[in-house]
N, C-alpha and C positions, 0 to 999 in steps of 0.2 A: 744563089738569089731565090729561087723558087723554094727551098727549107725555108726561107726567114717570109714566103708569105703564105706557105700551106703554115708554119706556126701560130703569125697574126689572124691567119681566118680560122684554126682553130683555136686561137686565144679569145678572140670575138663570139664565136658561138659558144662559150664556156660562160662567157659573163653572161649573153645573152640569154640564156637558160637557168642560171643562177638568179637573174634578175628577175626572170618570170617564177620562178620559185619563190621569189623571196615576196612580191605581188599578190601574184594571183594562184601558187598553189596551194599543199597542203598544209595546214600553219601557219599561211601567209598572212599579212598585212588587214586582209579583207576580212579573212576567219577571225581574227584576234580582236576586230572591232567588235564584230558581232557577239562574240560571247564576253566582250565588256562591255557589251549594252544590257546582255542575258544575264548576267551579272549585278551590274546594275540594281535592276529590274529587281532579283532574288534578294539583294542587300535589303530594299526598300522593304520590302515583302515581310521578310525577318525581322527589324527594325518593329514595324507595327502589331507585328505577333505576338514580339515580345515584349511591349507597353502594355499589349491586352492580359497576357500573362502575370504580369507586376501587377496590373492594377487588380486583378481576379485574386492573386494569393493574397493583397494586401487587406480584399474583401473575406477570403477565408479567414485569416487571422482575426479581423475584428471581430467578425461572427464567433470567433474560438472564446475572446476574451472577455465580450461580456454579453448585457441582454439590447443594452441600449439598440443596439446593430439588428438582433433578432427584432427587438419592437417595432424599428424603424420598418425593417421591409414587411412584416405583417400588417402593420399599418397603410404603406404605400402598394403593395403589391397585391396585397389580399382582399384588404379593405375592413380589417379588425379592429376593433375598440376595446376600450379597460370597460372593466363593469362602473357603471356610474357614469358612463359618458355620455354625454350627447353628438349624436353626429348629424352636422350640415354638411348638403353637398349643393355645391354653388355651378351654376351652370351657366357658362358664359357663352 
């Protein structure tokens, strides 16, 4: 009688510590949130990098193909005119 309940109290503290493993140690339950939030997080992060990426080569390439693209940002960025132009600048 006394084997069958040193067994049961060490069948009890087997789970017992398995459980706490599987909880609160390493790998656990609590960890594996955390680095799916960390996660997450990086996904989003990536995701937006890589729209900035697409839209920036899709800006290289126009600039490759023609002039229109160069006119445009000399125009907008610079503040350059063709010869023969008139420029207003309107001030609101």
């Amino acid at each position: 009688m006394t084997f069958v309940k040193i067994l049961i109290v060490v069948l009890i503290l087997l789970i017992a510590q398995l459980q706490y493993r599987l909880w609160l140690g390493d790998g656990g339950r609590q960890e594996v949130t955390e680095y799916q939030k960390h996660l997450d997080i990086l996904t989003k992060e990536a995701k937006k990098k890589k729209e900035r990426n697409d839209a920036l080569y899709a800006e290289v390439l126009d600039l490759r193909k023609g002039e229109e693209a160069i006119e445009e940002r000399a125009r907008y960025e610079l503040g350059m005119i063709k010869e023969n132009e008139t420029f207003f600048q309107v001030i609101e």
